[in-house]
BAFI-3210 file (N, C-alpha, C; in Angstrom, 3 decimals, decimal comma, padded with zeros to 6 digits):
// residues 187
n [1|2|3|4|5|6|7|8|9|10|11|12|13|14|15|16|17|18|19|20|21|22|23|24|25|26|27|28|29|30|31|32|33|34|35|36|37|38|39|40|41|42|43|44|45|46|47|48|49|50|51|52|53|54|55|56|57|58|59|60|61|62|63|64|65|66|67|68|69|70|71|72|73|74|75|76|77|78|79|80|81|82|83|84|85|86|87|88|89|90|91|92|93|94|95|96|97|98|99|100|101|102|103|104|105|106|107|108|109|110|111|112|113|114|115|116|117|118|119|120|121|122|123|124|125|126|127|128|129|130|131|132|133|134|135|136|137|138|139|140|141|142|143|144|145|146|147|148|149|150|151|152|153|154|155|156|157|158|159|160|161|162|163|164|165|166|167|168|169|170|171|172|173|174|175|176|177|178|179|180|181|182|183|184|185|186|187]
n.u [110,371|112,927|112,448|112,003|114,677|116,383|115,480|115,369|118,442|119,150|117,920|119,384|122,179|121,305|121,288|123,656|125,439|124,371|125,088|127,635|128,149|127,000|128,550|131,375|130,689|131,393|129,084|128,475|128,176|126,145|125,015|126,678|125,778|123,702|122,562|122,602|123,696|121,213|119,405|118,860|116,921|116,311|114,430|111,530|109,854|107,317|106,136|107,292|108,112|110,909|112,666|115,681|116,838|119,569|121,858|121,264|119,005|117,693|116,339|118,128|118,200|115,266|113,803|111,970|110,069|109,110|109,393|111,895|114,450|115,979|119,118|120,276|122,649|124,793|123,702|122,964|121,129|118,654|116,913|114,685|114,046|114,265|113,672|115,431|116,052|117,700|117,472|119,213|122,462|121,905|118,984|117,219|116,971|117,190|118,002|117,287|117,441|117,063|116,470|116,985|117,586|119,151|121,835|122,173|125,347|125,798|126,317|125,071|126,619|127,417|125,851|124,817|123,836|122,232|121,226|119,668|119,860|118,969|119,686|118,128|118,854|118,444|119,028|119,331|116,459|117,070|117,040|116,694|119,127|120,209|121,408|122,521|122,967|124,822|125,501|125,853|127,817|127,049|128,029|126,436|126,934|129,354|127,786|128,770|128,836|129,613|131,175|132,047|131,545|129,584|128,631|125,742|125,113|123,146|121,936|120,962|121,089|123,362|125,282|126,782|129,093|130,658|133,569|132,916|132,468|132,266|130,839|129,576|127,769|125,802|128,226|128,273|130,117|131,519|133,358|134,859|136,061|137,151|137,588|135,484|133,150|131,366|128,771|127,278|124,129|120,121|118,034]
n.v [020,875|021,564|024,798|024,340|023,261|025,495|027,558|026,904|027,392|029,560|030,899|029,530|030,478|032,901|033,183|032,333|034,499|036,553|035,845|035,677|038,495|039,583|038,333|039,666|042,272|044,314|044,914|048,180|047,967|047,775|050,117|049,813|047,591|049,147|047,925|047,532|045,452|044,815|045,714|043,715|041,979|038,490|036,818|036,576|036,001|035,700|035,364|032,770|029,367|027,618|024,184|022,051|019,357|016,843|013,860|011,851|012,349|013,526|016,758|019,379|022,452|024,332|027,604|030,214|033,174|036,710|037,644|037,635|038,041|037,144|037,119|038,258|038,667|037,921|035,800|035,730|035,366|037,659|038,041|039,262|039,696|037,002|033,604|031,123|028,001|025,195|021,845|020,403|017,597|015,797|015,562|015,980|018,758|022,376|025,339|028,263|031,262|034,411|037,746|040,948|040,694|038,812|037,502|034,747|032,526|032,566|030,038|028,703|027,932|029,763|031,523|034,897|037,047|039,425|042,656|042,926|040,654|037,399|034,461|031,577|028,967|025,085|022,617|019,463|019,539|020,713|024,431|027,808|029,003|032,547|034,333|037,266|040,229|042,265|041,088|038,042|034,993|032,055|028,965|026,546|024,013|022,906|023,844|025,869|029,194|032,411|035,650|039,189|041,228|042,532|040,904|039,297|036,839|034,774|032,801|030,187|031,296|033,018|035,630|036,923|039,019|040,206|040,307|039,336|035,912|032,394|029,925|025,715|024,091|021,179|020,544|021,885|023,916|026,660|029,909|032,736|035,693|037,989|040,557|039,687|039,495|038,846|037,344|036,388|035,715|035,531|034,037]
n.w [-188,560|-188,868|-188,144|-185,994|-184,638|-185,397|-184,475|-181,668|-181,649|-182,251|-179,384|-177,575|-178,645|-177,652|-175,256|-174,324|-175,213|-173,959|-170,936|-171,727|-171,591|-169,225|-167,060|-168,084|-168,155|-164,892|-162,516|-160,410|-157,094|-154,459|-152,012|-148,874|-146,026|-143,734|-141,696|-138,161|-135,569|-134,230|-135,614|-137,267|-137,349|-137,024|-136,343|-133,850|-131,269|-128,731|-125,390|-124,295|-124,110|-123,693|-123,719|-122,974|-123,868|-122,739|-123,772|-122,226|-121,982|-119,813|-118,330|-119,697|-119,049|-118,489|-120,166|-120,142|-120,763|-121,718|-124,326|-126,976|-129,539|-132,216|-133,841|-136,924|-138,158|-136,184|-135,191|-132,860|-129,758|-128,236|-124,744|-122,828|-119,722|-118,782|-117,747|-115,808|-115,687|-114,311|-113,591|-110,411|-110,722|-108,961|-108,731|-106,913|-106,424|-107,611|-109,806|-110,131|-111,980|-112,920|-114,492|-116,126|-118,403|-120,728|-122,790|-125,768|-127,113|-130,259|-130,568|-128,689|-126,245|-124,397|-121,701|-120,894|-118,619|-117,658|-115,866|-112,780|-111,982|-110,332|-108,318|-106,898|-105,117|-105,141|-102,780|-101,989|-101,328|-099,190|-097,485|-099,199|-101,257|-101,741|-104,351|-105,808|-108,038|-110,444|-112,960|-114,750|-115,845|-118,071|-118,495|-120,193|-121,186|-119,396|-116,553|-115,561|-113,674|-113,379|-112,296|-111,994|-110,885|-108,096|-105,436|-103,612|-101,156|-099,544|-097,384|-095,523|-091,901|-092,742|-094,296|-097,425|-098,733|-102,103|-104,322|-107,122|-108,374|-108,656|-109,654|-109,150|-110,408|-108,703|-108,238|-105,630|-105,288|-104,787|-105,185|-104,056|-105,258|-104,469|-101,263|-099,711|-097,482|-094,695|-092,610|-089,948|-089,779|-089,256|-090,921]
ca.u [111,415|114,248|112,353|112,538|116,048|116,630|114,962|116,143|120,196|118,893|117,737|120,728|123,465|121,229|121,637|125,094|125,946|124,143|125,472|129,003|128,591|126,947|130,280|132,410|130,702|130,790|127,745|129,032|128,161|125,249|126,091|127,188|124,447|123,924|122,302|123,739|123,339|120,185|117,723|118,672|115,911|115,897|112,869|110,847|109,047|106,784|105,428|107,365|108,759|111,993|113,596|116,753|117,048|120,253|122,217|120,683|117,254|117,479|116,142|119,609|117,325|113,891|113,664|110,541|110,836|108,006|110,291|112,885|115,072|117,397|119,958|120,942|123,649|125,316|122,691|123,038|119,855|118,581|115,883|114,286|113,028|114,396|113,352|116,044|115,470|118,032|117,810|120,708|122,542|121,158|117,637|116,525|117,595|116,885|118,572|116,635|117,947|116,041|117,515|116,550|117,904|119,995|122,226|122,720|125,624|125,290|126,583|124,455|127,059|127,040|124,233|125,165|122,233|122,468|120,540|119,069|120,143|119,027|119,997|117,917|119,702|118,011|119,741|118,544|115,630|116,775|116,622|117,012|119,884|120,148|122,681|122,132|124,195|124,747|125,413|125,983|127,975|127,126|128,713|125,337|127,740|129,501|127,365|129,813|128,168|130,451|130,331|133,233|130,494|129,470|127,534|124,743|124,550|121,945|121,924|120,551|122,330|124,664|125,075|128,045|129,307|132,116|133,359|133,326|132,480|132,604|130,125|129,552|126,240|125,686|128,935|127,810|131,184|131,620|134,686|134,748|136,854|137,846|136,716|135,166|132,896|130,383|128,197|125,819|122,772|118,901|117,561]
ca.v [020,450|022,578|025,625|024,321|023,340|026,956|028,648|026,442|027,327|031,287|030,875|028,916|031,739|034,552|032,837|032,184|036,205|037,582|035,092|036,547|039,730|039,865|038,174|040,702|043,433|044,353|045,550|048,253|047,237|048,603|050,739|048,678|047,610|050,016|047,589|047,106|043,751|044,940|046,023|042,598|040,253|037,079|036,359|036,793|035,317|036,253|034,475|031,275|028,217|026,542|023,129|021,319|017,843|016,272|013,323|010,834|012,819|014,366|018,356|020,419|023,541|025,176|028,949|031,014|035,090|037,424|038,071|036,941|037,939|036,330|038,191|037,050|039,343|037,503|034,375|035,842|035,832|038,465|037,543|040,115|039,596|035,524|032,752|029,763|026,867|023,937|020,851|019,376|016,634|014,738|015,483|016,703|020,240|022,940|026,663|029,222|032,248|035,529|038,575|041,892|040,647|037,786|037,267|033,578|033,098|031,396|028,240|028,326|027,423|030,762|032,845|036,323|037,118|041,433|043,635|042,615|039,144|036,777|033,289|030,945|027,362|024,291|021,579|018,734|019,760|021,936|025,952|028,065|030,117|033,870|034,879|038,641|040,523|042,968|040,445|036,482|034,453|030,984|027,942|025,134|022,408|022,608|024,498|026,927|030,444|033,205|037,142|039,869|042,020|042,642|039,440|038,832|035,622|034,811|031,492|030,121|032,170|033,881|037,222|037,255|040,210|039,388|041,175|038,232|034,741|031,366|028,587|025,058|023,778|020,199|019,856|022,547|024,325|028,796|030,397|033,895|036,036|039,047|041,522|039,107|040,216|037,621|038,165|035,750|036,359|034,766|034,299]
ca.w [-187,680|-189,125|-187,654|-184,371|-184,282|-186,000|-182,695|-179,895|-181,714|-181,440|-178,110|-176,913|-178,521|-177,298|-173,849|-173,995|-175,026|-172,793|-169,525|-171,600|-170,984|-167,691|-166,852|-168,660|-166,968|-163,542|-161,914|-159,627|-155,825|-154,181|-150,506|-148,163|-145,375|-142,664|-140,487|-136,995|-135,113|-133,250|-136,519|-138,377|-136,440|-137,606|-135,964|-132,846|-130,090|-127,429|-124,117|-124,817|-123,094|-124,383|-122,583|-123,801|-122,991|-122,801|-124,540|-121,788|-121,961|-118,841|-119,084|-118,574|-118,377|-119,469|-120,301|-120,345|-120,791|-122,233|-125,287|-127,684|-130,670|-132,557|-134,645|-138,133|-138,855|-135,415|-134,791|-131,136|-129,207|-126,851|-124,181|-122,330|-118,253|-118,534|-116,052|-116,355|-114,869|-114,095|-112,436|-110,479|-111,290|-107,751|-109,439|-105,926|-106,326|-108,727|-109,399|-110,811|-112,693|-113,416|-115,208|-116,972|-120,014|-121,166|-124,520|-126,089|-127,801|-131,560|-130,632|-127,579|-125,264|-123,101|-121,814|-120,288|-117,856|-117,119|-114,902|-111,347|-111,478|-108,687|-108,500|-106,198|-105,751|-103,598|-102,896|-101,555|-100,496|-098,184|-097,766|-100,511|-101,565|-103,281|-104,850|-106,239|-108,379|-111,765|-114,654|-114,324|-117,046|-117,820|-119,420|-120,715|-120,979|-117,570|-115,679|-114,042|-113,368|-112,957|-112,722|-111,598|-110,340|-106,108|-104,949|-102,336|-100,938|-098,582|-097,291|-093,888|-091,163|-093,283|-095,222|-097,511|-099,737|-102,176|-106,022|-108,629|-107,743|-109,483|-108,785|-110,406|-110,574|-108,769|-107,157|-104,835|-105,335|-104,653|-104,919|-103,977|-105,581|-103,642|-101,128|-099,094|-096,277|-094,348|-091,286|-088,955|-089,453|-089,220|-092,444]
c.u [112,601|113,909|112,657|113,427|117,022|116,565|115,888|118,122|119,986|118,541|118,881|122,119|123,057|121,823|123,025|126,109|124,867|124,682|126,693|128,922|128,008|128,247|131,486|132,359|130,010|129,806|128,410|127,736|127,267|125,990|126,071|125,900|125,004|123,365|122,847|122,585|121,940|118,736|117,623|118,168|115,700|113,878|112,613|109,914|108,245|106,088|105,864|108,350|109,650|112,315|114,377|117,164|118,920|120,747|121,298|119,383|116,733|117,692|117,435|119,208|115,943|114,375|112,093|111,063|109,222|108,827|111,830|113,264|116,208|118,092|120,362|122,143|125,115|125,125|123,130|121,196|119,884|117,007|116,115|113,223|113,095|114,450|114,719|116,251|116,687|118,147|119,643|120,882|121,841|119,530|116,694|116,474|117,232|118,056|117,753|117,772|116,860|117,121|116,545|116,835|118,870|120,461|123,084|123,568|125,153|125,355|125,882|125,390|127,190|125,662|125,050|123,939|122,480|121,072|119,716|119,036|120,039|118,972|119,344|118,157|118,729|118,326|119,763|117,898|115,802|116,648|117,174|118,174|119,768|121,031|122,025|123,493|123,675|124,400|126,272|126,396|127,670|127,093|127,137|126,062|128,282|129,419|127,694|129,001|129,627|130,583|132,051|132,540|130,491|128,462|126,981|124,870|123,897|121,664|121,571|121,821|123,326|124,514|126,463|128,192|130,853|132,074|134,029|133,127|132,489|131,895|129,938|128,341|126,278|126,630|129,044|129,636|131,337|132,948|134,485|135,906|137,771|137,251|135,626|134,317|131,509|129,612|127,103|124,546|121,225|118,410|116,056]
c.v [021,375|024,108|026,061|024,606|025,309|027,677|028,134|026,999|029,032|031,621|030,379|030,042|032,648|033,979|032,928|033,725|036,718|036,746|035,717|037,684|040,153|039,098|039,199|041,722|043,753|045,631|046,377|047,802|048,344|049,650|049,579|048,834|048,315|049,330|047,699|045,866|043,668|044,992|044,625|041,695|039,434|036,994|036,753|036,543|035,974|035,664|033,032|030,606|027,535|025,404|022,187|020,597|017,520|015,134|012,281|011,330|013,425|016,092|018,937|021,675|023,929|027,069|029,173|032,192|035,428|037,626|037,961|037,332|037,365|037,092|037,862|036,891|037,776|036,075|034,190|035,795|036,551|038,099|038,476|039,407|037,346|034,506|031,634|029,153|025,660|022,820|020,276|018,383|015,321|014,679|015,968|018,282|021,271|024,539|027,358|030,863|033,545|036,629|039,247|041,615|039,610|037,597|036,112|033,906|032,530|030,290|027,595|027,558|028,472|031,239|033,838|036,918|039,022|042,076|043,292|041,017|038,342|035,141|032,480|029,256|027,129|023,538|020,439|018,886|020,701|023,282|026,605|029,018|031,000|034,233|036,216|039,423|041,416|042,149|038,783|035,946|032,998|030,172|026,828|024,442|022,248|022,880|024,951|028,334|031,558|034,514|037,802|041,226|042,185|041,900|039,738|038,038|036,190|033,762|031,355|030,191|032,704|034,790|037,023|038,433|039,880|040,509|039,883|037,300|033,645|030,132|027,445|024,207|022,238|019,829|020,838|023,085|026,084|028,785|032,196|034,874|036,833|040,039|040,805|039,174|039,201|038,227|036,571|036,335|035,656|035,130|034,258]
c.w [-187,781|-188,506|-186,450|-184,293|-184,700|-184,839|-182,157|-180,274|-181,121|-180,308|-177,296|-177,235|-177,929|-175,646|-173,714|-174,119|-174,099|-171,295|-169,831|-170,500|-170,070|-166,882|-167,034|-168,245|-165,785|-163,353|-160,281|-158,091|-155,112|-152,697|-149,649|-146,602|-144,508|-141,197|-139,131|-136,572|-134,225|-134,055|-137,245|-137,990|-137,502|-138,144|-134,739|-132,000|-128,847|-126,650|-124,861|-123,490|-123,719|-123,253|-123,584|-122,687|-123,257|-123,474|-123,939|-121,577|-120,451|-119,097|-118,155|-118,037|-119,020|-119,203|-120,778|-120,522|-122,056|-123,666|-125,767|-128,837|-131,226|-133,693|-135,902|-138,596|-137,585|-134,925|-133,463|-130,768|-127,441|-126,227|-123,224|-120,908|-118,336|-116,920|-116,648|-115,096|-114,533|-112,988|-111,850|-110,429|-110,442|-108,058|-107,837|-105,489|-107,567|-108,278|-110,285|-111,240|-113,415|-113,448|-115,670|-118,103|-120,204|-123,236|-124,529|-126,906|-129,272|-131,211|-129,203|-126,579|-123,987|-123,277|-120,508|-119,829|-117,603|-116,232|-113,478|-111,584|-110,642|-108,859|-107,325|-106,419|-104,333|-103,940|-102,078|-100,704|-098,861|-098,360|-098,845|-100,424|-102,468|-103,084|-105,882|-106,762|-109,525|-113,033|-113,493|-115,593|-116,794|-119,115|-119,207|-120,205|-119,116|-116,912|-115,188|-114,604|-112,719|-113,191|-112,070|-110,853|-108,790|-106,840|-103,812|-102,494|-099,984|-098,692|-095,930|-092,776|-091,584|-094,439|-096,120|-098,676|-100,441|-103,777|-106,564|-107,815|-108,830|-109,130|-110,118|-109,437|-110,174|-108,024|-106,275|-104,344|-105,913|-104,465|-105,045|-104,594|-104,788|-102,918|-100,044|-097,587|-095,999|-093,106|-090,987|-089,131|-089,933|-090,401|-093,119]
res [x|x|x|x|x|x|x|x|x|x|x|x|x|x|x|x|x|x|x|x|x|x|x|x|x|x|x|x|x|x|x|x|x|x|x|x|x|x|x|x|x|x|x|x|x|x|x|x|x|x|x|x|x|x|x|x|x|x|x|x|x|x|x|x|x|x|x|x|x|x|x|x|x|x|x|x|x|x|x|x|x|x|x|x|x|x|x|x|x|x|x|x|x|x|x|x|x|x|x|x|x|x|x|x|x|x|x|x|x|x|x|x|x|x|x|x|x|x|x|x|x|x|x|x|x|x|x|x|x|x|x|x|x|x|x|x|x|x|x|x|x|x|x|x|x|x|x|x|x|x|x|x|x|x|x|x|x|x|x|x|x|x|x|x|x|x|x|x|x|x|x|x|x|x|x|x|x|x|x|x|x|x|x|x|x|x|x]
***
C-alpha cells in the first residue's frame, strides 16, 4: 500500500511541474494562417434541395443549385447556378429566382444572387413576370428584393428599363429607382 501511495504522490508532483512550466513558458506562435475566406470550406454539397418552413409551417422558400460551399472562416455560403423558389403570401402565386451564383449571409437573413439574374413572379394565377438584371439583393424575413443595377421587366404589354429597383414580395409592390424608360408592347 505505501508503494502505491508513494507513486500516485510522484505522479501527481511530476504532473503538477510540468503543467508549471508549460505555463511559465511561452510557446512561440506558429505563422499566422494564410487562408483566405474561399480555401477554408467548411463543407460541401452537390445536386441538393433545401426548403425552410416557417414559424406557422408554411414553406417561405426551397433552393436547389448543382453546388454549395459553406465557409468557416466567415460561415458565409456560396451557391453556384441557384434556383429559389418562393411562394406568395396569397398561396396562389409563386416567384422564382435563378442566378450564376448566389452568397448567404451567416445569419441567413440575406442572399446576394450575381450574374444573369432573372426573376419570374406569378401572381394569382395570372401571366408571368421577368424581371432581368446583374445582381439582386434579398431580405428572407421580409421579402423585399432589391438591386442598383439596369432592370428588365417584361410583363403583359409592357417593356420597362429602369437602374435600381425595389420590390416586396406578396404585396405586389415595385419602385423604380431612376432612369426610367417603359414602352407598349405585346408580350
Amino acid at each position: 500500500m505505501r508503494n502505491r501511495t508513494l507513486i500516485t504522490i510522484l505522479i501527481f508532483t511530476g504532473l503538477v511541474l510540468l503543467s508549471r512550466w508549460l505555463v511559465t513558458h511561452e510557446v512561440e506562435p506558429g505563422p499566422a494562417p494564410t487562408n483566405t475566406t474561399h480555401s477554408a470550406i467548411d463543407y460541401q454539397l452537390e445536386q441538393f434541395d433545401a426548403r425552410d418552413y416557417g414559424k406557422d409551417g408554411r414553406l417561405v422558400y426551397s433552393l436547389t443549385a448543382p453546388a454549395m460551399s459553406r465557409f468557416a472562416v466567415t460561415a458565409e455560403t456560396k451557391i453556384s447556378k441557384p434556383k429559389l423558389t418562393m411562394p406568395q403570401l396569397d398561396k396562389k402565386g409563386k416567384t422564382t429566382l435563378i442566378a450564376d451564383e448566389a452568397l448567404i449571409t451567416s445569419d441567413l437573413d440575406m442572399v446576394f444572387l450575381r450574374g444573369s439574374v432573372v426573376i419570374k413572379s406569378r401572381a394569382n394565377n395570372q401571366q408571368t413576370a421577368i424581371i432581368s438584371t446583374e445582381s439582386m439583393d434579398i431580405n428572407i424575413e421580409s421579402q423585399v428584393l432589391s438591386t442598383l443595377s439596369e432592370v428588365s421587366i417584361k410583363a403583359p404589354g409592357m417593356q420597362l428599363q429602369t437602374l435600381g429597383m425595389t420590390a416586396k414580395l406578396g404585396e405586389e409592390t415595385l419602385i423604380l429607382k431612376q432612369q426610367v424608360n417603359g414602352q407598349y408592347a405585346a408580350y
